[in-house]
PQR file with spaces between the fields and no chain letter, atoms N, CA, C, O and H, PARSE charges and radii, in Angstrom:
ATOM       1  N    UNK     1      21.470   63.764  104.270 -0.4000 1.5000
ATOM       2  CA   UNK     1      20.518   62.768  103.822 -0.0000 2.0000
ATOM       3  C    UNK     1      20.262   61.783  104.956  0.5500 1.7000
ATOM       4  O    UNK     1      21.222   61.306  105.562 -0.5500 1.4000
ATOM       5  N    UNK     2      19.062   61.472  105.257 -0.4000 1.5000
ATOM       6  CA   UNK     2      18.549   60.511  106.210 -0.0000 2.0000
ATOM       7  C    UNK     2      18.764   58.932  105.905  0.5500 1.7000
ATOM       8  O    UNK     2      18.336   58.317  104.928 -0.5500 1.4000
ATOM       9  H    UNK     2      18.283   61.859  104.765  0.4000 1.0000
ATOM      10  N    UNK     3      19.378   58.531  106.766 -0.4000 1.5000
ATOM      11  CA   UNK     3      19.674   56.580  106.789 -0.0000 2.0000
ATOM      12  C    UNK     3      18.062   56.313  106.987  0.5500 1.7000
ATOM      13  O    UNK     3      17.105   56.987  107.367 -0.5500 1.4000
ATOM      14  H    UNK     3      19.726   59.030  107.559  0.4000 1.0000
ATOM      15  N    UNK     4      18.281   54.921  106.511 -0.4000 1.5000
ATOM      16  CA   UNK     4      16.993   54.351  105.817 -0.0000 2.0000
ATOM      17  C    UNK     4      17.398   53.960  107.654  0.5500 1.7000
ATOM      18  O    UNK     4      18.413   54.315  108.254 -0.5500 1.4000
ATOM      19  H    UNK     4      19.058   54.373  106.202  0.4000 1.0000
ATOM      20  N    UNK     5      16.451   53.293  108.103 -0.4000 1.5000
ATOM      21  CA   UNK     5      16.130   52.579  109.668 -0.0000 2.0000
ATOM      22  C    UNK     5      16.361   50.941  108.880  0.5500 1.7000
ATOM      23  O    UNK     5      16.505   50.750  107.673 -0.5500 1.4000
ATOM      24  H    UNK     5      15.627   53.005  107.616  0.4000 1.0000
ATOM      25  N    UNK     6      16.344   50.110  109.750 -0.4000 1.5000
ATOM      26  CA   UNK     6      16.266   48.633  109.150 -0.0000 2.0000
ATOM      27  C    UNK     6      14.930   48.030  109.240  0.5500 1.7000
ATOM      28  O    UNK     6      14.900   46.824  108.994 -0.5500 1.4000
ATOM      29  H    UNK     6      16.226   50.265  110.730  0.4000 1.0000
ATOM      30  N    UNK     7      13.579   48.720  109.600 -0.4000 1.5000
ATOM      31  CA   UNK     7      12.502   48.739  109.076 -0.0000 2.0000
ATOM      32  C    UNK     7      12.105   49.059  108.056  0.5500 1.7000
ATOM      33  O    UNK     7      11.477   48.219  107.413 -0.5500 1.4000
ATOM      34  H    UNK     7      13.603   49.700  109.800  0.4000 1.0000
ATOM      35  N    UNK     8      12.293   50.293  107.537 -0.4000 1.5000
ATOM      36  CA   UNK     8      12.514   50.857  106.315 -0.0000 2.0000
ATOM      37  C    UNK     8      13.133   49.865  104.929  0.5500 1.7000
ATOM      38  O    UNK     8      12.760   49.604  103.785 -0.5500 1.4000
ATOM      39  H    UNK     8      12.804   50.977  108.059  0.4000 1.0000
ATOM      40  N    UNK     9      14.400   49.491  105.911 -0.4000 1.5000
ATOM      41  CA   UNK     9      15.105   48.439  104.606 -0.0000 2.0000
ATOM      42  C    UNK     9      14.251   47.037  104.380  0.5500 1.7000
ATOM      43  O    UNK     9      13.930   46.524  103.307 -0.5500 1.4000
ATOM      44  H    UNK     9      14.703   49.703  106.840  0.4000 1.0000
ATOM      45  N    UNK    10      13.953   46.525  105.888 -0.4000 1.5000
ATOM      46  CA   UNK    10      13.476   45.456  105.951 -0.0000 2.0000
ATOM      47  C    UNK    10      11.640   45.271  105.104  0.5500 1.7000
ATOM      48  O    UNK    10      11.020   44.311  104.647 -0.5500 1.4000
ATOM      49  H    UNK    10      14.213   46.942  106.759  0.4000 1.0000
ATOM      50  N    UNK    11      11.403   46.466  105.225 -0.4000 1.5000
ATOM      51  CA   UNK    11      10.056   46.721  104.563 -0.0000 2.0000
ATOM      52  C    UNK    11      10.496   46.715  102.836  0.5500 1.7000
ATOM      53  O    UNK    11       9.619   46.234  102.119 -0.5500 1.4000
ATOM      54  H    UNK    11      11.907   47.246  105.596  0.4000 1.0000
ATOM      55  N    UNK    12      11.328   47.033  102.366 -0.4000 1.5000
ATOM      56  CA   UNK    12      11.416   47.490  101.236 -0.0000 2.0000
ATOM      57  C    UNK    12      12.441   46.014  100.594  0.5500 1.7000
ATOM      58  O    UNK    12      12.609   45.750   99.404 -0.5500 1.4000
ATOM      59  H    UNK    12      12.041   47.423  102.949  0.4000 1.0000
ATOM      60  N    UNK    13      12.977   45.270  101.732 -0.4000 1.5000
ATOM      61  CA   UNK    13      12.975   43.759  100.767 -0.0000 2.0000
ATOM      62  C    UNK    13      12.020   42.958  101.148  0.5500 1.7000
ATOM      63  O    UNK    13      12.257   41.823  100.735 -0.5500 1.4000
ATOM      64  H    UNK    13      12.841   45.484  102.699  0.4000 1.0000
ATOM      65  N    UNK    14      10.909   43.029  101.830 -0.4000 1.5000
ATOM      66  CA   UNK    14       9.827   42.702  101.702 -0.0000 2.0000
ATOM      67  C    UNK    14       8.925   42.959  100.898  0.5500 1.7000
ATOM      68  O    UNK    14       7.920   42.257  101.011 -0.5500 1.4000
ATOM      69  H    UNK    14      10.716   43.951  102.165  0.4000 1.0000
ATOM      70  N    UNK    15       8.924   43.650  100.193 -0.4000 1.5000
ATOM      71  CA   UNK    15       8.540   44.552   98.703 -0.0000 2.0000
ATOM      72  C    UNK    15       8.851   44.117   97.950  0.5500 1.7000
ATOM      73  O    UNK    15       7.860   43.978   97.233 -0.5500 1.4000
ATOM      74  H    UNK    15       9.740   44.220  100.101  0.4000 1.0000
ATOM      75  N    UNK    16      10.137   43.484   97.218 -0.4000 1.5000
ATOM      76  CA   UNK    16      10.773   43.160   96.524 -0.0000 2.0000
ATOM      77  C    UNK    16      10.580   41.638   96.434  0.5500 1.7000
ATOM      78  O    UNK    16      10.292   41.078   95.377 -0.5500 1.4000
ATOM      79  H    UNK    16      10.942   43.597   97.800  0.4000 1.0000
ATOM      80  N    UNK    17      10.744   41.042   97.530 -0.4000 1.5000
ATOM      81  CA   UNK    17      10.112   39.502   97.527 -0.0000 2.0000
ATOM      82  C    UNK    17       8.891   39.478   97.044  0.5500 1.7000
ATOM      83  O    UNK    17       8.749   38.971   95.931 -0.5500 1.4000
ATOM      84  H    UNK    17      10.978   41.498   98.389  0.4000 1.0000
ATOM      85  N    UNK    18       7.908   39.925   97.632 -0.4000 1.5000
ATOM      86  CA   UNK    18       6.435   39.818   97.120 -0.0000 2.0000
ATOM      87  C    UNK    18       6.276   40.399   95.687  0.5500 1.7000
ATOM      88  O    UNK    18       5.299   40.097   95.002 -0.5500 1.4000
ATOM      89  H    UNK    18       8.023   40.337   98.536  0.4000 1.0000
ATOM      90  N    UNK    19       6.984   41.008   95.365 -0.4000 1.5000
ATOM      91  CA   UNK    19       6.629   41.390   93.894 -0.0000 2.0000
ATOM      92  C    UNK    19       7.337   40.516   92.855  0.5500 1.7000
ATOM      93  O    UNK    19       6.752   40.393   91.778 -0.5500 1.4000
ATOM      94  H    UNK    19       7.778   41.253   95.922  0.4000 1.0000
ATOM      95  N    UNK    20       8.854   39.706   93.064 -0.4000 1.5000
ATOM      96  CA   UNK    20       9.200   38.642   92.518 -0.0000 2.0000
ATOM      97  C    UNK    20       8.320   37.527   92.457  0.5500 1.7000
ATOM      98  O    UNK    20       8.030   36.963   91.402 -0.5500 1.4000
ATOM      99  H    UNK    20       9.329   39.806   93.939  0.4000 1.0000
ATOM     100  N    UNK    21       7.718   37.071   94.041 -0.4000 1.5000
ATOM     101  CA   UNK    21       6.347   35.855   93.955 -0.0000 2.0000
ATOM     102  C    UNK    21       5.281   36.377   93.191  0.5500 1.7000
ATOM     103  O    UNK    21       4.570   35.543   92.632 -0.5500 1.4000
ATOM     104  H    UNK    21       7.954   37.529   94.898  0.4000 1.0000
ATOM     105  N    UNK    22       4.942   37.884   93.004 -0.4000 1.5000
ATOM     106  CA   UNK    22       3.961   37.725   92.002 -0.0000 2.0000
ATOM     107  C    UNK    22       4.243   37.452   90.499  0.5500 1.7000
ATOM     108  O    UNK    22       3.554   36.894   89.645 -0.5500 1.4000
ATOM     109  H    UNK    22       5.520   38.562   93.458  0.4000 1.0000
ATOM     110  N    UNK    23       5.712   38.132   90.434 -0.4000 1.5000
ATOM     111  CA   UNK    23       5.850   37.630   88.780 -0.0000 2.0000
ATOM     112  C    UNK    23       6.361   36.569   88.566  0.5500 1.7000
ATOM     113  O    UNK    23       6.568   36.345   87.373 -0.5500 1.4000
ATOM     114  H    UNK    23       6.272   38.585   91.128  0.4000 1.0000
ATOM     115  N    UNK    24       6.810   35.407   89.626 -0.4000 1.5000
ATOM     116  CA   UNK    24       6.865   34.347   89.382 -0.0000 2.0000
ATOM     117  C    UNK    24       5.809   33.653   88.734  0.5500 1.7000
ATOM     118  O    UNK    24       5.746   32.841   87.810 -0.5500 1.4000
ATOM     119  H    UNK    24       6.642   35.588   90.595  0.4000 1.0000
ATOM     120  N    UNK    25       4.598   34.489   89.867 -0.4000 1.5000
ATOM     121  CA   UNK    25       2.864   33.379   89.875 -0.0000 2.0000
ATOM     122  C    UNK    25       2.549   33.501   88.477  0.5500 1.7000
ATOM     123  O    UNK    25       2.084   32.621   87.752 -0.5500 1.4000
ATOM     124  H    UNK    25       4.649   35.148   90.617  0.4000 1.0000
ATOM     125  N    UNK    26       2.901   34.876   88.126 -0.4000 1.5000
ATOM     126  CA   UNK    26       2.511   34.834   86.410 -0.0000 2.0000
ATOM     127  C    UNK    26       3.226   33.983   85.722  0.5500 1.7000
ATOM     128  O    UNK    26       2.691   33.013   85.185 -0.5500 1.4000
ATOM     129  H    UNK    26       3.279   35.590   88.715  0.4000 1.0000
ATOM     130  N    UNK    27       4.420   34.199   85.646 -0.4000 1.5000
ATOM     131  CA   UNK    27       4.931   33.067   84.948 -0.0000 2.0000
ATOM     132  C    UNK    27       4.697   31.941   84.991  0.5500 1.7000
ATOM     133  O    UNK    27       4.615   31.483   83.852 -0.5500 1.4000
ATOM     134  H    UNK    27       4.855   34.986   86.082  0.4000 1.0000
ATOM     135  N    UNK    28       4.491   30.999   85.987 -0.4000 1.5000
ATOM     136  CA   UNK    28       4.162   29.938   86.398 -0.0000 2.0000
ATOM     137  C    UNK    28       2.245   30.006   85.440  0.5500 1.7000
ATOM     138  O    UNK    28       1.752   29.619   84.381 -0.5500 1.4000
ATOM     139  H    UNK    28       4.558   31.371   86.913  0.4000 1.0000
ATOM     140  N    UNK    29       2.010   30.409   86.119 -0.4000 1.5000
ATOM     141  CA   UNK    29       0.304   30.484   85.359 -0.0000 2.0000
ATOM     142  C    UNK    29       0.396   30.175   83.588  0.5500 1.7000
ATOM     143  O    UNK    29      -0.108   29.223   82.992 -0.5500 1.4000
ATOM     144  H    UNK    29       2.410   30.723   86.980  0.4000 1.0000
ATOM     145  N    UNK    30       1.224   31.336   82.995 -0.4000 1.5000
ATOM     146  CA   UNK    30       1.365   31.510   81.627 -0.0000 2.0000
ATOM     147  C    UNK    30       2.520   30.053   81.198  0.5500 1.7000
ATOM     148  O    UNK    30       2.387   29.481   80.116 -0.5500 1.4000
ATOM     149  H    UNK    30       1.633   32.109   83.479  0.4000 1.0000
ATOM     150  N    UNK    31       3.511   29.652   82.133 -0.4000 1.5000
ATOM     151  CA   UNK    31       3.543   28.295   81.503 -0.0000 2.0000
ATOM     152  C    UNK    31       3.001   27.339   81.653  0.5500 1.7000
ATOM     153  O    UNK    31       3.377   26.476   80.860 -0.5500 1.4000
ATOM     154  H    UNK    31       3.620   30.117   83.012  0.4000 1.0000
ATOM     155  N    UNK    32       2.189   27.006   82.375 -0.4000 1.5000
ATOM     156  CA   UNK    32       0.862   26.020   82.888 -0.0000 2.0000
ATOM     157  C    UNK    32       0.105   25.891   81.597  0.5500 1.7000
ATOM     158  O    UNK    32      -0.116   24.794   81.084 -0.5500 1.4000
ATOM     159  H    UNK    32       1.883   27.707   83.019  0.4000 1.0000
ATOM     160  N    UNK    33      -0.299   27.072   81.065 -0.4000 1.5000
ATOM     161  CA   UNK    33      -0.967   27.284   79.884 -0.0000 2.0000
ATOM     162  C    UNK    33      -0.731   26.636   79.089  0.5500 1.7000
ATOM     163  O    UNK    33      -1.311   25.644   78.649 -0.5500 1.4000
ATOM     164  H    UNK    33      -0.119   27.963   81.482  0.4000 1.0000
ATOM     165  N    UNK    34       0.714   27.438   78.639 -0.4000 1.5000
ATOM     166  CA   UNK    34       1.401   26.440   77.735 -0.0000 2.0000
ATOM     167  C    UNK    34       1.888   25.273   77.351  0.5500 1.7000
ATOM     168  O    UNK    34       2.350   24.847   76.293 -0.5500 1.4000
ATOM     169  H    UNK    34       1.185   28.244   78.997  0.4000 1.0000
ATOM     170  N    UNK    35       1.649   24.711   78.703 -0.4000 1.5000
ATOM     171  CA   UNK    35       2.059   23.151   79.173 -0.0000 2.0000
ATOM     172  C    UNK    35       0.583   22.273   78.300  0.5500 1.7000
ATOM     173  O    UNK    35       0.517   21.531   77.321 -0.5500 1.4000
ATOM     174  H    UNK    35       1.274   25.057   79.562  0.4000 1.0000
ATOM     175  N    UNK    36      -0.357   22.794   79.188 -0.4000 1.5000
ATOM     176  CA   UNK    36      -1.805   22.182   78.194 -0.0000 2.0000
ATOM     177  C    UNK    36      -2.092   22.338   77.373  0.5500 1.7000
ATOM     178  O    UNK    36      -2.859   21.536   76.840 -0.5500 1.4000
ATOM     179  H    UNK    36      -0.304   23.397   79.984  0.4000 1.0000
ATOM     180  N    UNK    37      -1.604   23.650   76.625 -0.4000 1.5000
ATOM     181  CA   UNK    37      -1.820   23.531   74.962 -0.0000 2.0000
ATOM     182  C    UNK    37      -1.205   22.490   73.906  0.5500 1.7000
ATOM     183  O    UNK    37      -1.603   21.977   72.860 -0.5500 1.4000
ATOM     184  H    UNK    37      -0.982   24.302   77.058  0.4000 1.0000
ATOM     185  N    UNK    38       0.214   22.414   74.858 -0.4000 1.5000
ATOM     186  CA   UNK    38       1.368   21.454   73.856 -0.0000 2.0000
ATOM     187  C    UNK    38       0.741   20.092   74.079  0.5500 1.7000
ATOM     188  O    UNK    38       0.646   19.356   73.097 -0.5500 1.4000
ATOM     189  H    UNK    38       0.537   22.831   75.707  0.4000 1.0000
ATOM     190  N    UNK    39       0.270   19.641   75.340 -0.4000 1.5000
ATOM     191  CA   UNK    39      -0.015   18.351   75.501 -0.0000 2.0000
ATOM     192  C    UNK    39      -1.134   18.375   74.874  0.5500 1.7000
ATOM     193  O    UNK    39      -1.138   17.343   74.203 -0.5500 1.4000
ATOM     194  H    UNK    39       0.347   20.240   76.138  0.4000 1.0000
ATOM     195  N    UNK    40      -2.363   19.106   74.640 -0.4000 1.5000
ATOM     196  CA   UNK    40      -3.417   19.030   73.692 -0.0000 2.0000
ATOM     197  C    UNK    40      -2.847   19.066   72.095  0.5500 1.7000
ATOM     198  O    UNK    40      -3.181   18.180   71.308 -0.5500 1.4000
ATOM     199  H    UNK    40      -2.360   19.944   75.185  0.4000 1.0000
ATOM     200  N    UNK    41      -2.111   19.982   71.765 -0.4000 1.5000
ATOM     201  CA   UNK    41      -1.382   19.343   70.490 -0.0000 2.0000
ATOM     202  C    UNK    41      -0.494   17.889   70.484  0.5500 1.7000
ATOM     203  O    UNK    41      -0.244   17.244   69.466 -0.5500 1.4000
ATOM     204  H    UNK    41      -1.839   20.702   72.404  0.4000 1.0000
ATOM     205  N    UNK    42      -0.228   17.660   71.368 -0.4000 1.5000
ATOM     206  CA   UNK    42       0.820   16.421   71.400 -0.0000 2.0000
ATOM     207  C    UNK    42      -0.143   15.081   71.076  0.5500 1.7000
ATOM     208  O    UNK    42       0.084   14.083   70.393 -0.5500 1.4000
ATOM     209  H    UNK    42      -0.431   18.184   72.195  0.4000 1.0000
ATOM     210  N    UNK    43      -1.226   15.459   71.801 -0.4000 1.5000
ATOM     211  CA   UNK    43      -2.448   14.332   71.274 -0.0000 2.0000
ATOM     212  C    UNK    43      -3.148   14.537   70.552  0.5500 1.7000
ATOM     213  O    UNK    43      -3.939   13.595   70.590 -0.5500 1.4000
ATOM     214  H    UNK    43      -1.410   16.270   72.356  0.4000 1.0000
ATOM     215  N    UNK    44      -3.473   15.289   69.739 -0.4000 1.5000
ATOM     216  CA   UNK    44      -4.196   15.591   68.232 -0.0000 2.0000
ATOM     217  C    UNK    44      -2.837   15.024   67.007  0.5500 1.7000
ATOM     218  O    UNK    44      -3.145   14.496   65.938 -0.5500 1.4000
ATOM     219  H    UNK    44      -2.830   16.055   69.708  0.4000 1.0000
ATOM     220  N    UNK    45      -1.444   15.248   67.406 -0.4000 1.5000
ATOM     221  CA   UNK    45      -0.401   14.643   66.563 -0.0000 2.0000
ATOM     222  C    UNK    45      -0.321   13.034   66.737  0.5500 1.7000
ATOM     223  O    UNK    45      -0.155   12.333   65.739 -0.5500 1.4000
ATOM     224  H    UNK    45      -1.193   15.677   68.274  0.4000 1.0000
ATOM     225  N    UNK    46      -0.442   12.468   68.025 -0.4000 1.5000
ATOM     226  CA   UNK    46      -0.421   10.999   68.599 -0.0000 2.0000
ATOM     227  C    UNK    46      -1.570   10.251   67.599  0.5500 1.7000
ATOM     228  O    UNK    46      -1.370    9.194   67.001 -0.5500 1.4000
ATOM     229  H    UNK    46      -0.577   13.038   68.835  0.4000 1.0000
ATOM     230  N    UNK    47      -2.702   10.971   67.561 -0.4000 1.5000
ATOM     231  CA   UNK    47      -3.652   10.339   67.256 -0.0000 2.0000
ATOM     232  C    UNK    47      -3.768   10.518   65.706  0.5500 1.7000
ATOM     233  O    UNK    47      -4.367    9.610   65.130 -0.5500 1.4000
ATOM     234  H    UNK    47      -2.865   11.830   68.046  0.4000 1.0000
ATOM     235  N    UNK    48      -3.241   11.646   64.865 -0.4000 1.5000
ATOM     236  CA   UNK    48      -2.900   11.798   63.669 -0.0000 2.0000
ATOM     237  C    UNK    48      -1.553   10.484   63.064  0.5500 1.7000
ATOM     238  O    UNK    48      -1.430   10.187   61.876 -0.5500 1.4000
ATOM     239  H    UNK    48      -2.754   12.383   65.333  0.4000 1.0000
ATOM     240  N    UNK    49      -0.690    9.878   64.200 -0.4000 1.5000
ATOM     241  CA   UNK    49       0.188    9.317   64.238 -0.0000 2.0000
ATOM     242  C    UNK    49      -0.333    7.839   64.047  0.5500 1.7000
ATOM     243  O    UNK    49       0.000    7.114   63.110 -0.5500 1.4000
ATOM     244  H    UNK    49      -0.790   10.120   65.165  0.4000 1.0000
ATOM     245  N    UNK    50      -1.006    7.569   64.841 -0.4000 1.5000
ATOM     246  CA   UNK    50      -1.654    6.387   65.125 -0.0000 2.0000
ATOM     247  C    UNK    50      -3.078    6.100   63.748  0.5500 1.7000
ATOM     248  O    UNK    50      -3.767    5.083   63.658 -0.5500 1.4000
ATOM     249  H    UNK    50      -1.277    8.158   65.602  0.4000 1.0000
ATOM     250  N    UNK    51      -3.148    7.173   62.967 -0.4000 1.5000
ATOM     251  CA   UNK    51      -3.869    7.085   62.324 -0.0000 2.0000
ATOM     252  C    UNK    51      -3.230    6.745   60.498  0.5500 1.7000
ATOM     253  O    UNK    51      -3.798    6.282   59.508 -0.5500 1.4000
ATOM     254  H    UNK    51      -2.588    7.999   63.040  0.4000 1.0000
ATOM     255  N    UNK    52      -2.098    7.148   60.694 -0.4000 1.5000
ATOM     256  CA   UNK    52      -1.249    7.049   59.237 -0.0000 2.0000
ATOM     257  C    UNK    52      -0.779    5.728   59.770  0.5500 1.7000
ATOM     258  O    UNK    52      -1.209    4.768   59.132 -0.5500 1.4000
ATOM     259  H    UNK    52      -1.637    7.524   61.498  0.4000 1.0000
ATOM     260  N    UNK    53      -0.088    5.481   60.670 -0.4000 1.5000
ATOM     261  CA   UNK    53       0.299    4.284   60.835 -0.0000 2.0000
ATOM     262  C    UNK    53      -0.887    2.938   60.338  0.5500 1.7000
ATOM     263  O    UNK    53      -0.788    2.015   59.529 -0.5500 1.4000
ATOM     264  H    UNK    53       0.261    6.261   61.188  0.4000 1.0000
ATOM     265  N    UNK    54      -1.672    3.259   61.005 -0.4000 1.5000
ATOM     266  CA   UNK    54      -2.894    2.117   60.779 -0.0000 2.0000
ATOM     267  C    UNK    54      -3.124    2.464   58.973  0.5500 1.7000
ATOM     268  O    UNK    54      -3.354    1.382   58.433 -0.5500 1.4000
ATOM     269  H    UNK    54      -1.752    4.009   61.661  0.4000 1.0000
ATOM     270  N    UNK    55      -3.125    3.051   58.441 -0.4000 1.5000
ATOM     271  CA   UNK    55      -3.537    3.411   56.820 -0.0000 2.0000
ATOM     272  C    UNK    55      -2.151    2.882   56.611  0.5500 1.7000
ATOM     273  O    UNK    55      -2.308    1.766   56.116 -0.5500 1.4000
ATOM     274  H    UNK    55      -2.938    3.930   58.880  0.4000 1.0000
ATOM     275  N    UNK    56      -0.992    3.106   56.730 -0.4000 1.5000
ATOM     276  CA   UNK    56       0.123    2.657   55.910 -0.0000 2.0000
ATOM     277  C    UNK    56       0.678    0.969   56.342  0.5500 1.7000
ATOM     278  O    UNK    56       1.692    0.381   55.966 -0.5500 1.4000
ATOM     279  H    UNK    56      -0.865    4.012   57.132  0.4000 1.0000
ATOM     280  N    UNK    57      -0.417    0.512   57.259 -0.4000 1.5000
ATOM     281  CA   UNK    57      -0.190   -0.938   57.535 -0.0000 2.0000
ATOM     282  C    UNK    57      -1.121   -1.367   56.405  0.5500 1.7000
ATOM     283  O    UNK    57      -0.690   -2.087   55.505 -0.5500 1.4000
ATOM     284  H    UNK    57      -1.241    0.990   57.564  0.4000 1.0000
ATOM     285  N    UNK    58      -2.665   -0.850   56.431 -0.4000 1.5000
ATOM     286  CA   UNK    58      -3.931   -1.244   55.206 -0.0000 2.0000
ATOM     287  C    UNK    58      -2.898   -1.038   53.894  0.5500 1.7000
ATOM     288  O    UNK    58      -3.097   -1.923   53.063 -0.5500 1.4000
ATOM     289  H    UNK    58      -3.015   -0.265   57.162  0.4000 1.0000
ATOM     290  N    UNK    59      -2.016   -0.245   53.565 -0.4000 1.5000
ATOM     291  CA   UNK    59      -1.339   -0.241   51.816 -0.0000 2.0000
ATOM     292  C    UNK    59      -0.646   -1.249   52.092  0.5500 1.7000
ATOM     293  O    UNK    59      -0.907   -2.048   51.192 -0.5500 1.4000
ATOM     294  H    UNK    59      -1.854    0.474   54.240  0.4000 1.0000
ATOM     295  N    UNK    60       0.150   -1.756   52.851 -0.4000 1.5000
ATOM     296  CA   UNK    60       1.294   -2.555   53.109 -0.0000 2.0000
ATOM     297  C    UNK    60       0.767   -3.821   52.609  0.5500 1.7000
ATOM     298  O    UNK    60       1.253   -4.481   51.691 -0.5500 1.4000
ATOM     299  H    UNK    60       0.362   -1.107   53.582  0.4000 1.0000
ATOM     300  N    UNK    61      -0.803   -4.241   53.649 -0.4000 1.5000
ATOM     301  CA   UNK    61      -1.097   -5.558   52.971 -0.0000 2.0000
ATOM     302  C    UNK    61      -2.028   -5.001   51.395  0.5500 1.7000
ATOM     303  O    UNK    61      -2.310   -6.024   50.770 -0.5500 1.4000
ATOM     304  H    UNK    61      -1.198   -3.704   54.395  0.4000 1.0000
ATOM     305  N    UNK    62      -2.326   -4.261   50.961 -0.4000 1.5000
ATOM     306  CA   UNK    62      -3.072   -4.234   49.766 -0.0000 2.0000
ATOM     307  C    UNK    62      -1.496   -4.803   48.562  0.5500 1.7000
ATOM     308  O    UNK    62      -1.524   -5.636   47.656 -0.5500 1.4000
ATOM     309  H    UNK    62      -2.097   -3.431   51.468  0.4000 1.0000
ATOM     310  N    UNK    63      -0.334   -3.978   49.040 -0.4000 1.5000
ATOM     311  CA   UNK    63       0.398   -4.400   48.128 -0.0000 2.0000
ATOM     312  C    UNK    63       0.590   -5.639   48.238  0.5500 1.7000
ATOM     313  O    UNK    63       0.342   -6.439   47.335 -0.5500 1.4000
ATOM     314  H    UNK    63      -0.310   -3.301   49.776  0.4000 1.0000
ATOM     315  N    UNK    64       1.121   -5.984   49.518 -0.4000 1.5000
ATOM     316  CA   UNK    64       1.294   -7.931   49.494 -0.0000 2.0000
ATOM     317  C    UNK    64       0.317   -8.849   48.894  0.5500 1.7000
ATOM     318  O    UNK    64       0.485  -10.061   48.754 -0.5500 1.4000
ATOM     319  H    UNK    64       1.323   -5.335   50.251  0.4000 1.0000
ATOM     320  N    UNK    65      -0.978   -8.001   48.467 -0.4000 1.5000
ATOM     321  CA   UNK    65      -2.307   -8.867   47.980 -0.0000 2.0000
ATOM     322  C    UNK    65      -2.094   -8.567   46.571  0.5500 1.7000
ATOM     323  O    UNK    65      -2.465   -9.455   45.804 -0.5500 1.4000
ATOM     324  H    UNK    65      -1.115   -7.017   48.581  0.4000 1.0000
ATOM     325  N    UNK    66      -1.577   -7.508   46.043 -0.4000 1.5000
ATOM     326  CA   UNK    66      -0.978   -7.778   44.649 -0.0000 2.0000
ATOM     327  C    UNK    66       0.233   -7.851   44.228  0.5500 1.7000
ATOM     328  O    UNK    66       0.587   -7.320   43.176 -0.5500 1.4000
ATOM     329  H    UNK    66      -1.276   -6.786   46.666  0.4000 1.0000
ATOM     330  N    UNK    67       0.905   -8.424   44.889 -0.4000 1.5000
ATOM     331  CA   UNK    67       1.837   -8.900   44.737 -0.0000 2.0000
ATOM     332  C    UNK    67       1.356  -10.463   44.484  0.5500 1.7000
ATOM     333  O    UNK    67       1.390  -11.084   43.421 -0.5500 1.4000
ATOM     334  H    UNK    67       0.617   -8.856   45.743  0.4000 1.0000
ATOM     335  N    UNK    68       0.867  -10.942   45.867 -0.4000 1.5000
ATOM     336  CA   UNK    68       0.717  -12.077   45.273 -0.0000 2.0000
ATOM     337  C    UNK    68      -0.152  -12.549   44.306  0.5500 1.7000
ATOM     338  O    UNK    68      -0.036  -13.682   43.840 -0.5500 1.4000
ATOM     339  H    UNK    68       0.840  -10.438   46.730  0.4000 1.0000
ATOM     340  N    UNK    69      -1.310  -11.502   43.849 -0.4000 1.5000
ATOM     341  CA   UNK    69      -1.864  -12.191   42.802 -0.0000 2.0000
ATOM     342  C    UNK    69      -0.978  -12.021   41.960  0.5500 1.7000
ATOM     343  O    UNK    69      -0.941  -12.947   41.150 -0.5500 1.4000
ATOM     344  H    UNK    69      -1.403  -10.581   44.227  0.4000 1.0000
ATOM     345  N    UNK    70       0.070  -10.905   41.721 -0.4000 1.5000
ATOM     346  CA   UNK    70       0.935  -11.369   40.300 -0.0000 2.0000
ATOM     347  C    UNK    70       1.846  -12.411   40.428  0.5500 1.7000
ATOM     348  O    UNK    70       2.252  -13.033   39.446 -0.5500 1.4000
ATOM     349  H    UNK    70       0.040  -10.152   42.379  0.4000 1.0000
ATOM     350  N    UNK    71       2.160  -12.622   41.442 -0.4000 1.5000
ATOM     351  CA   UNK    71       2.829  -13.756   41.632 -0.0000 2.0000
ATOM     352  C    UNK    71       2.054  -15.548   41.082  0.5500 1.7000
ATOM     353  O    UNK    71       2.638  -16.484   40.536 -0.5500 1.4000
ATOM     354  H    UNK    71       1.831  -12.117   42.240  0.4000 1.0000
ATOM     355  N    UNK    72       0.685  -15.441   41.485 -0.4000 1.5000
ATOM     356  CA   UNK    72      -0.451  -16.381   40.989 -0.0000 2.0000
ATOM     357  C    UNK    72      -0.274  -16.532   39.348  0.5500 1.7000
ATOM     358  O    UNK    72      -0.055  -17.513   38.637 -0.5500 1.4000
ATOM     359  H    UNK    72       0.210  -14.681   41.929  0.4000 1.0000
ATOM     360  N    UNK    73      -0.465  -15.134   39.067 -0.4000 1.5000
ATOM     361  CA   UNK    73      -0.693  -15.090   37.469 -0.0000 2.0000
ATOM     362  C    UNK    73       0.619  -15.727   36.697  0.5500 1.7000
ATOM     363  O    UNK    73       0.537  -16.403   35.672 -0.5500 1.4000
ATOM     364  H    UNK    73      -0.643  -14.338   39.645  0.4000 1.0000
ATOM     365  N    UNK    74       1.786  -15.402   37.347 -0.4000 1.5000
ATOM     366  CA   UNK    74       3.340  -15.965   36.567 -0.0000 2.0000
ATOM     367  C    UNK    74       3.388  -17.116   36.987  0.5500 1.7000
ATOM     368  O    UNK    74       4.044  -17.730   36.145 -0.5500 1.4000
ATOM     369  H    UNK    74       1.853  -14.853   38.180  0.4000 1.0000
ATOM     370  N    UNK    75       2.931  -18.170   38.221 -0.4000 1.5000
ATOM     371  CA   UNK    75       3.519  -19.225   38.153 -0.0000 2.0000
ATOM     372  C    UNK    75       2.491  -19.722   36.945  0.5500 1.7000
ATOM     373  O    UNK    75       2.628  -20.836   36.438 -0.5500 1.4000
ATOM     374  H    UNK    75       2.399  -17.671   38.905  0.4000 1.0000
């Protein structure tokens, strides 16, 4: 059986590198993706967040406004 030369070898982990950087690049690409989807959900939830908050401050004072009118009516 014939020895590989260290061109041969050297070619063939040069092969091996470049084909790891490409499936890195994919990976990298496909979590990029995923990076902007979550942050596009993260702000459709922020703003769903910011939106109950502001409605559950409006009940907060509706109750304090009847509260105190029953409070009006008993003294």
């Amino acid at each position: 059986m014939e020895e590989k030369t260290s061109l041969d070898v050297l070619s063939e982990k040069v092969s091996e590198i470049l084909q790891q950087l490409y499936d890195l690049k994919g990976e990298n690409e496909i979590l990029r993706n995923e990076l902007v989807t979550l942050k596009a959900e993260k702000e459709i939830k922020d703003q769903e967040i910011e939106k109950l908050t502001e409605l559950n401050l409006q009940k907060d004072q509706e109750i304090e406004e009847i509260v105190n009118k029953i409070e009006s009516i008993l003294d």
